[in-house]
C-alpha positions as CSV (number, residue, x, y, z in Angstrom):
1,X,6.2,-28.8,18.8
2,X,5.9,-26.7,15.5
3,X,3.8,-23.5,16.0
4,X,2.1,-22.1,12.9
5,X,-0.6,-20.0,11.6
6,X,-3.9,-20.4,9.4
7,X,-5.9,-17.7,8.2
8,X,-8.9,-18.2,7.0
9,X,-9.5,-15.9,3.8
10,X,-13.0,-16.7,3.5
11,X,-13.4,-15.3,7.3
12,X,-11.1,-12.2,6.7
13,X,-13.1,-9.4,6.7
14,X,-10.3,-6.8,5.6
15,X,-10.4,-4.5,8.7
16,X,-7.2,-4.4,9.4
17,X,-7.5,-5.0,13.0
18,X,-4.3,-7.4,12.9
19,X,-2.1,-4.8,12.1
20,X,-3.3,-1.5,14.5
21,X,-3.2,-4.4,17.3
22,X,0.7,-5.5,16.5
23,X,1.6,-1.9,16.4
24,X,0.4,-0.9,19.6
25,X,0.9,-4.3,21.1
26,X,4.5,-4.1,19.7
27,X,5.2,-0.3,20.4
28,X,6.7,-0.7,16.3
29,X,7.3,2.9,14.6
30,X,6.0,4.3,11.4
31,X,7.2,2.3,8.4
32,X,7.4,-0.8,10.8
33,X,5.0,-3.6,9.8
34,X,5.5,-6.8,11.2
35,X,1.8,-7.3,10.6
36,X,0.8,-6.1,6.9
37,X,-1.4,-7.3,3.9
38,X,-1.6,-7.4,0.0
39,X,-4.1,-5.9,-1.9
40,X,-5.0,-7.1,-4.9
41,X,-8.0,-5.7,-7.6
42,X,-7.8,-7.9,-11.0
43,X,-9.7,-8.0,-14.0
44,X,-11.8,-5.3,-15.4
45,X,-15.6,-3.5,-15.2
46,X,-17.6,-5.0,-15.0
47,X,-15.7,-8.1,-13.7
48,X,-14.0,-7.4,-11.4
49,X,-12.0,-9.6,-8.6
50,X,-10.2,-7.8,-5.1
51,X,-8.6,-9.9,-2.7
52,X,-6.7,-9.3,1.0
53,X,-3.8,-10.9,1.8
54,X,-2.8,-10.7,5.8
55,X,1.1,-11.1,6.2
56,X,3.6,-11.8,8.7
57,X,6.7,-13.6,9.7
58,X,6.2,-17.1,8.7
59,X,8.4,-18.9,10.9
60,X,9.9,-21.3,8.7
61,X,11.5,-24.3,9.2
62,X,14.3,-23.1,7.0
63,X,14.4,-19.8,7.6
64,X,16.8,-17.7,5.3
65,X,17.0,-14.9,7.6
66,X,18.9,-17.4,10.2
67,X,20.6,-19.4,8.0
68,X,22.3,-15.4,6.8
69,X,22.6,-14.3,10.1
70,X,26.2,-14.0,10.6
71,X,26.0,-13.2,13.9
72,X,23.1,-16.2,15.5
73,X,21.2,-13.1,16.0
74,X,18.4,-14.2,14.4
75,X,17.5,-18.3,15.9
76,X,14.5,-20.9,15.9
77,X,13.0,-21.6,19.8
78,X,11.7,-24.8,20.6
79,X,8.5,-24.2,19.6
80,X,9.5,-23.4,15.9
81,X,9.2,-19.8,16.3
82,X,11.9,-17.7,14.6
83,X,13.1,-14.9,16.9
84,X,15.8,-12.5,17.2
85,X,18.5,-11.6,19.9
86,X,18.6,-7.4,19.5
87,X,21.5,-7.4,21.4
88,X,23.2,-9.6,18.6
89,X,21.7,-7.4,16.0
90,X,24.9,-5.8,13.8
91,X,22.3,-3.9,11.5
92,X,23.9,-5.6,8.8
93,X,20.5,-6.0,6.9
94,X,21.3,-9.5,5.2
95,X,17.9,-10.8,6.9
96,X,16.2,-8.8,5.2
97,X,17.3,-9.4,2.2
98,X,17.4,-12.9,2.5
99,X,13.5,-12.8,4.0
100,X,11.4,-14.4,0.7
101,X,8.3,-12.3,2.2
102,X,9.5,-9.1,2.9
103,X,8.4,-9.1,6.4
104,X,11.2,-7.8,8.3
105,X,12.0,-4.3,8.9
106,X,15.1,-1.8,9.2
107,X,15.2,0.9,11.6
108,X,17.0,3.8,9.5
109,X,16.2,6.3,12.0
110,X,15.7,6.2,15.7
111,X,12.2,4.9,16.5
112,X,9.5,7.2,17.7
113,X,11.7,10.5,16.6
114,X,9.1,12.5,16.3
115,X,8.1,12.4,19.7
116,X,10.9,15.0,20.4
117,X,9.9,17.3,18.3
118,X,8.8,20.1,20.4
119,X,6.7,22.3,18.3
120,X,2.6,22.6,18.2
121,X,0.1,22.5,15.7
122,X,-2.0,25.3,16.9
123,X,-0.3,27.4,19.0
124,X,-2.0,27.8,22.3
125,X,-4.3,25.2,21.0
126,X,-2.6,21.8,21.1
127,X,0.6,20.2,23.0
128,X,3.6,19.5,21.7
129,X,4.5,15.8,21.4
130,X,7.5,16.5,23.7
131,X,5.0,17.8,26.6
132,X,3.1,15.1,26.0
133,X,6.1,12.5,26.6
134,X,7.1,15.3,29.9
135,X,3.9,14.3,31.2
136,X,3.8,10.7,30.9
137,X,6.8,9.9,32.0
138,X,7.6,8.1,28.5
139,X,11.1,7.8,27.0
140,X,9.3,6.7,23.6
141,X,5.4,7.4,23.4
142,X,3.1,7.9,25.6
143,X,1.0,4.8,24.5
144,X,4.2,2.4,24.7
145,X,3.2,-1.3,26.1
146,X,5.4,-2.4,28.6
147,X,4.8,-5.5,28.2
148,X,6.5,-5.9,25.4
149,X,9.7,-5.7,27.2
150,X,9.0,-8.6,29.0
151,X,11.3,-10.8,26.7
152,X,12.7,-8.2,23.8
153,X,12.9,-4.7,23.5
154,X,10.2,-2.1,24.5
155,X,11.1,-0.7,21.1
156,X,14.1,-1.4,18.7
157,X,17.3,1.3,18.5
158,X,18.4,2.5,14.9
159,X,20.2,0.4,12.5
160,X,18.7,-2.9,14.1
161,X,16.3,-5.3,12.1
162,X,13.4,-6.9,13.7
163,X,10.0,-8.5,12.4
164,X,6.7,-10.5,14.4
165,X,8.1,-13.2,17.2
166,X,4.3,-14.3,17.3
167,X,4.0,-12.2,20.4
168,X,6.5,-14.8,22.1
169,X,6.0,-12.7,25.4
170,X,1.7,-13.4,25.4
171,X,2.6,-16.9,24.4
172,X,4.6,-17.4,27.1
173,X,1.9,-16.0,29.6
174,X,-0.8,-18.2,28.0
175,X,-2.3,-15.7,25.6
176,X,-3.0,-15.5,22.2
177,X,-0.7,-13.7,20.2
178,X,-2.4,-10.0,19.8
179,X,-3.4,-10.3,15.8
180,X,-5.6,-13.1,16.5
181,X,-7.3,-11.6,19.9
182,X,-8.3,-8.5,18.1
183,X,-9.6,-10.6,14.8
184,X,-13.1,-9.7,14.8
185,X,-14.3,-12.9,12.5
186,X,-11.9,-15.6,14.5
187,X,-9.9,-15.6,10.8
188,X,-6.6,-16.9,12.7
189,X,-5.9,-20.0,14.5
190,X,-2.9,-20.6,16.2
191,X,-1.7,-24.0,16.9
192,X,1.3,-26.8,17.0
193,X,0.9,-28.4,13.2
194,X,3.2,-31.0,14.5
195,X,0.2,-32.1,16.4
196,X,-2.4,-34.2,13.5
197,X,-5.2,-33.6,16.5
198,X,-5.0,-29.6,16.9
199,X,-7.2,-27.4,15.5
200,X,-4.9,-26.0,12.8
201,X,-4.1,-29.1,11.3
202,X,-7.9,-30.1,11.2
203,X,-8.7,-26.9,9.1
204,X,-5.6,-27.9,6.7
205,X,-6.9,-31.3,6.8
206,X,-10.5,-30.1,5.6
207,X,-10.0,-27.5,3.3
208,X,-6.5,-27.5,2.0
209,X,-3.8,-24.9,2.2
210,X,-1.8,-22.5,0.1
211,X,1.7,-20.9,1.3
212,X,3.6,-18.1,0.0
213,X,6.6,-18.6,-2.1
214,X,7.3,-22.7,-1.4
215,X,9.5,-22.4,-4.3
216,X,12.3,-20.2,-1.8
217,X,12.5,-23.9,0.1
218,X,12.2,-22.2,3.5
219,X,9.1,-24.2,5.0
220,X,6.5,-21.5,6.1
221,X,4.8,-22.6,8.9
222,X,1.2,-19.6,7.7
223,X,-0.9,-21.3,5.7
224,X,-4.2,-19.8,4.4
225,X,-7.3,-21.5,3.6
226,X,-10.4,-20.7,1.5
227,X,-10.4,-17.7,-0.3
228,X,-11.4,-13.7,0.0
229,X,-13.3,-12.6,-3.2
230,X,-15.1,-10.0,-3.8
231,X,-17.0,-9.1,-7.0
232,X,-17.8,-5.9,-8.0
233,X,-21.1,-5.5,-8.5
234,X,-23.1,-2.2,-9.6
């Protein structure tokens, strides 16, 4: 079994929606994007060209983040998902580096700091973010998704690395990782591309597929199909 991704650019809509759903499905603190995208506007008036790129881990085959790992922290599962044992994690950054995507972050600082902070905006007006934690019972925020913990980390300490698992923990419950639930135009498939038969090797079949940076030699198991243009028109 080899899980993968395709995301059809031609459905992308540019909302978003992939990203504010990892974050709050993976209780990630500012500056941490496992889900992200590229913008890009070429050309100029009146031809003009923009285009969205969604990003993520893409679970290579030969993924440079574990082949650096000096410690195993970072592995492949057996379903071809690259994860990461945050116990193992020596904050050594050398996946990051490594990473031919930029998709994995560092935690400089501890997560979710600000929600100590005590002070108000308006006095007598608003609540601190510390009362607010006081009266939810949160250690972290009062919007954190327990779930999460289920097989890593409610949320990451300082000086540890992490990145998308493909929401290993809905996987493993039968659910579809939280990017493509909240996709409003069905953009993502998930699906075993060892399998000829599934229905992400069908869309590769009939349209085609481009992957970011095959020259690193990792194997990226995203591929996108179609394309997202849109011309300027006034």
């Amino acid at each position: 079994m080899k899980l993968g991704m395709v995301i059809d650019l031609q459905k992308c809509v540019g909302c978003g929606g992939c990203d504010l759903a990892c974050k709050t499905e993976n209780n990630t603190a500012d500056g941490i994007k496992w889900s992200n995208h590229i913008n890009v506007t070429e050309g100029r008036f009146p031809d003009v060209k923009y285009s969205y790129v969604p990003t993520l881990c893409n679970h290579c085959d030969n993924a440079a983040c574990v082949n650096v790992c000096p410690t195993g922290a970072m592995y492949k599962d057996k379903r071809g998902l690259t994860l990461q044992d945050n116990d193992k994690c020596i904050g050594c950054m050398k996946c990051v580096r490594a990473c031919p995507y930029g998709v994995i972050s560092y935690n400089r600082q501890v997560p979710h700091r600000e929600w100590q902070d005590d002070s108000v905006l308006v006095a007598q007006g608003t609540a601190s973010p510390h009362l607010l934690l006081k009266q939810t019972g949160s250690k972290t925020t009062p919007y954190v998704n327990p779930e999460r913990g289920d097989t890593y980390p409610q949320t990451r300490p300082r000086r540890t690395a992490e990145k998308c698992t493909l929401c290993d923990h809905r996987l493993d419950q039968g659910l579809l990782p939280a990017c493509v639930s909240a996709c409003p135009s069905g953009a993502r498939v998930i699906g075993d591309l060892a399998d000829p038969n599934s229905e992400v090797s069908r869309l590769i079949k009939m349209h085609g597929s481009k992957q970011m940076n095959l020259e690193a030699g990792t194997q990226p198991n995203v591929h996108y199909i179609r394309s997202f243009n849109v011309k300027t028109i006034y």
